[in-house]
mmCIF file of the C-alpha atoms, coordinates in Angstrom:
data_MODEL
# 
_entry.id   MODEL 
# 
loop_
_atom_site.group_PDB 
_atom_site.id 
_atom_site.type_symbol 
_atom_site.label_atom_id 
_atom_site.label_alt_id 
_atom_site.label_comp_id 
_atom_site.label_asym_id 
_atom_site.label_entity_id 
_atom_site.label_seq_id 
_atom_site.pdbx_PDB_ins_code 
_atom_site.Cartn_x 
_atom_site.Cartn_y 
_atom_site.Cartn_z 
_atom_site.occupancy 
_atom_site.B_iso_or_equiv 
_atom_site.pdbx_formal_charge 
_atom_site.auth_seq_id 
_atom_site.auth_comp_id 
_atom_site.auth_asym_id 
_atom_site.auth_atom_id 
_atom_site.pdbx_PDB_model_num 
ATOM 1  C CA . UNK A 1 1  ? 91.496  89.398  77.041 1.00 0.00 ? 1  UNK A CA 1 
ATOM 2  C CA . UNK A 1 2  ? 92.760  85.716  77.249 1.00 0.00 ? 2  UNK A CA 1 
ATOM 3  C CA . UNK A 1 3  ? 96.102  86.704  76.989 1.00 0.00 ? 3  UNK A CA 1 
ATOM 4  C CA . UNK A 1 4  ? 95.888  89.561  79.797 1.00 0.00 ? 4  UNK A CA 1 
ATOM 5  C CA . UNK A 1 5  ? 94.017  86.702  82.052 1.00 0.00 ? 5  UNK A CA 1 
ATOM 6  C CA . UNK A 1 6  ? 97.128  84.403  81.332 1.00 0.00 ? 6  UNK A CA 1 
ATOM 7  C CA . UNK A 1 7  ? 99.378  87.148  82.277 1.00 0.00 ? 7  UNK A CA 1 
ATOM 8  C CA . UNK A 1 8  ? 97.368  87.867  85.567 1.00 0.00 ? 8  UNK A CA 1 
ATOM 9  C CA . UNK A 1 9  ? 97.446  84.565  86.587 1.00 0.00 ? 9  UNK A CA 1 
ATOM 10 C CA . UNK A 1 10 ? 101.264 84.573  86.232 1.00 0.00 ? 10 UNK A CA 1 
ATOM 11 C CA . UNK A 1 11 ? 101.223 88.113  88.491 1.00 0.00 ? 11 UNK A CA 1 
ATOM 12 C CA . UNK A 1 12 ? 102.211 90.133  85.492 1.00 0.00 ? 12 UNK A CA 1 
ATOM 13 C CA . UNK A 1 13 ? 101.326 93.697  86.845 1.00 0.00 ? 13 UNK A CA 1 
ATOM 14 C CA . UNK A 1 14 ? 100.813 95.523  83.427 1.00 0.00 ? 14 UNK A CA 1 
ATOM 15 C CA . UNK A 1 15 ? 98.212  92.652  82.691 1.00 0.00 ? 15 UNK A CA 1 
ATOM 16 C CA . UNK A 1 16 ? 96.556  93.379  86.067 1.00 0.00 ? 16 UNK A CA 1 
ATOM 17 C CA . UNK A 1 17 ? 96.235  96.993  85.344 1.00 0.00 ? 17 UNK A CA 1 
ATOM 18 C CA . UNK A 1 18 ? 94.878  96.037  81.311 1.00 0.00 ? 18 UNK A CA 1 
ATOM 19 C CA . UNK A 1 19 ? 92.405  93.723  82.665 1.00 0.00 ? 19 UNK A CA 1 
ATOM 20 C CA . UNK A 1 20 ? 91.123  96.098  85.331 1.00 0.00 ? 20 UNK A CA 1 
ATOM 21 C CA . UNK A 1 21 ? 90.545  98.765  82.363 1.00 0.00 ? 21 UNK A CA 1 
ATOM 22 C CA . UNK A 1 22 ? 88.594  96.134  80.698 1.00 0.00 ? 22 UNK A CA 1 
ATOM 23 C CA . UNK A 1 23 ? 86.757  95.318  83.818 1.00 0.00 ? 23 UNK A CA 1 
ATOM 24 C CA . UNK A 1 24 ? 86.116  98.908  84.601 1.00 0.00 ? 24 UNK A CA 1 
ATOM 25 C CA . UNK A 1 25 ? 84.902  99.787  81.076 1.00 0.00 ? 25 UNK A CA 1 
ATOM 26 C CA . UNK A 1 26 ? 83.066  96.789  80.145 1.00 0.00 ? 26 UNK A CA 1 
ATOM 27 C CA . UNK A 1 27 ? 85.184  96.298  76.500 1.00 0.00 ? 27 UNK A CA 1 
ATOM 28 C CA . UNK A 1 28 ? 84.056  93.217  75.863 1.00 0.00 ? 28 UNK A CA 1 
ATOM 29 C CA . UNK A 1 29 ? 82.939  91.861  79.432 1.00 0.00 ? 29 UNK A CA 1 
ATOM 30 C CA . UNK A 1 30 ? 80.516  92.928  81.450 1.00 0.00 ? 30 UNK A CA 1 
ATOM 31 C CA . UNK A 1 31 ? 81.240  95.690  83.531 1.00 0.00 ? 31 UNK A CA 1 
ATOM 32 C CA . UNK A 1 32 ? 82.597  94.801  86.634 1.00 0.00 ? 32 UNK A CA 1 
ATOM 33 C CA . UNK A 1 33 ? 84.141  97.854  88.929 1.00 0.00 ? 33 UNK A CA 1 
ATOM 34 C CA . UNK A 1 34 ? 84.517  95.423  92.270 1.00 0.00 ? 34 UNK A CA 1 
ATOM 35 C CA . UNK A 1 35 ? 86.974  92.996  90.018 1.00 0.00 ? 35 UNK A CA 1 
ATOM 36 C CA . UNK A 1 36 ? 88.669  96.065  88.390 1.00 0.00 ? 36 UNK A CA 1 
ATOM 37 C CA . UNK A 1 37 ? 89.402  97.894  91.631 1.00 0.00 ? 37 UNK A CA 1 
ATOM 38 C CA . UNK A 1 38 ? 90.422  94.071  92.899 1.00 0.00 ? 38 UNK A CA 1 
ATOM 39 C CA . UNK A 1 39 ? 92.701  93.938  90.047 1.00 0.00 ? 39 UNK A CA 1 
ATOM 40 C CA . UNK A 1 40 ? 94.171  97.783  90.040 1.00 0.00 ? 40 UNK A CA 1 
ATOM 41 C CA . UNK A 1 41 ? 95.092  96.770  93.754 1.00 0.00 ? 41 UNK A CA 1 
ATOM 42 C CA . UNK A 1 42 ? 96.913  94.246  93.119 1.00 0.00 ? 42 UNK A CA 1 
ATOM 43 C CA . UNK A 1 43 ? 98.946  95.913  90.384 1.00 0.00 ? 43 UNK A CA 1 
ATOM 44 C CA . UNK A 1 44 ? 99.404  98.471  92.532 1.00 0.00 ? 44 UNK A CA 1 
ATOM 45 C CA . UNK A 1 45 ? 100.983 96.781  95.174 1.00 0.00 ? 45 UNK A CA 1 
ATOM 46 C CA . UNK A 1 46 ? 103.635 95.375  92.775 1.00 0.00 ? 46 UNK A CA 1 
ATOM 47 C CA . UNK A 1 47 ? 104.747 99.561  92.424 1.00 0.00 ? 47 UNK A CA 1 
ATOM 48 C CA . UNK A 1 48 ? 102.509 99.996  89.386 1.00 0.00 ? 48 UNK A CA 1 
ATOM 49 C CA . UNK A 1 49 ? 102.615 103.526 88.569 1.00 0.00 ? 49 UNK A CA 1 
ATOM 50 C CA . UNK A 1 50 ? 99.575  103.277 86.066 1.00 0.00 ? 50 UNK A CA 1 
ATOM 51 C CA . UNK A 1 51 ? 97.567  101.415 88.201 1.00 0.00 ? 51 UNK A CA 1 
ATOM 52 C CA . UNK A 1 52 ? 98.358  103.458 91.084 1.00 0.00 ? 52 UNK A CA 1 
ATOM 53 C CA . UNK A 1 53 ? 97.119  106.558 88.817 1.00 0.00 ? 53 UNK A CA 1 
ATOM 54 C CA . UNK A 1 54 ? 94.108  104.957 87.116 1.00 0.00 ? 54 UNK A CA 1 
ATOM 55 C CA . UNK A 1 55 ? 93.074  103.830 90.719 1.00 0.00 ? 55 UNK A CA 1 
ATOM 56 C CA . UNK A 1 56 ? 93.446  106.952 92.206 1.00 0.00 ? 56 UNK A CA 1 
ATOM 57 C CA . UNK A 1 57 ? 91.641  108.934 88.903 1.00 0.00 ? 57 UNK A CA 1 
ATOM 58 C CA . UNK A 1 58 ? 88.604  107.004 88.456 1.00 0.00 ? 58 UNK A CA 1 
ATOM 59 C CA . UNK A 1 59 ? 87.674  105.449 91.989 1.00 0.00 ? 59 UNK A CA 1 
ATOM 60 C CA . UNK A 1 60 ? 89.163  108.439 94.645 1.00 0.00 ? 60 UNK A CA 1 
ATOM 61 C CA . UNK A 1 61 ? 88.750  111.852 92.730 1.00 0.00 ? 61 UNK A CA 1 
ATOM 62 C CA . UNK A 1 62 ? 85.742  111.142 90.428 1.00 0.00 ? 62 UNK A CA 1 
ATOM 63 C CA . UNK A 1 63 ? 81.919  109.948 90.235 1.00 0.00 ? 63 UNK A CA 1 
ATOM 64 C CA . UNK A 1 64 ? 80.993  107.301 87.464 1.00 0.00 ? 64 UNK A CA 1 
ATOM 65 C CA . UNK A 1 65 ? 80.487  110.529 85.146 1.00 0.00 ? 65 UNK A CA 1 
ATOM 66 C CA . UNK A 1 66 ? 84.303  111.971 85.716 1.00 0.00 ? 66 UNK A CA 1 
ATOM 67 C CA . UNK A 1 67 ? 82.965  114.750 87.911 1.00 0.00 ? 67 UNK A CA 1 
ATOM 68 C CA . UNK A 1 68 ? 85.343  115.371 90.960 1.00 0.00 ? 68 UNK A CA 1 
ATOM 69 C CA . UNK A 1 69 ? 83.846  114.519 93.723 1.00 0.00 ? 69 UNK A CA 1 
ATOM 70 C CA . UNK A 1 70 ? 86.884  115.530 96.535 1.00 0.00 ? 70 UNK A CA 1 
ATOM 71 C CA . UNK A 1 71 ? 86.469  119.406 96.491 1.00 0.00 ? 71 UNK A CA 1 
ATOM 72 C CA . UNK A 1 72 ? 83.538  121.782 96.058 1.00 0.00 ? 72 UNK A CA 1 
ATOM 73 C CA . UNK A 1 73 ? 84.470  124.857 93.666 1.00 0.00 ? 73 UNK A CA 1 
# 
């Protein structure tokens, strides 16, 4: 985790989007879905396609237990 948090802080975008998994899992951390979307975001906005997709996945077209949430079948 250090070395993702030394990456962020130099704007590296694949750190952004590893520490926001981290964040949004609680591996090792506690969880903390406000910082993780902060830090998808900002990953994103550099053209991050995994971000973008993670982002989209797990905070758009799901609930906390991966249940889509968008459409009724």
């Amino acid at each position: 985790m250090i070395w993702f948090s030394k990456g962020v802080e130099q704007g590296d975008d694949s750190c952004e989007c590893e520490l926001a998994l981290i964040y949004q899992c609680g591996k090792g951390v506690k969880q903390d879905l406000d910082k993780a979307i902060d830090l998808y975001t900002q990953a994103a906005v550099k053209g991050n396609e995994t971000a973008i997709l993670e982002f989209i996945n797990s905070f758009i077209f799901t609930n906390d237990c991966g249940i889509c949430t968008c459409f009724k079948f």
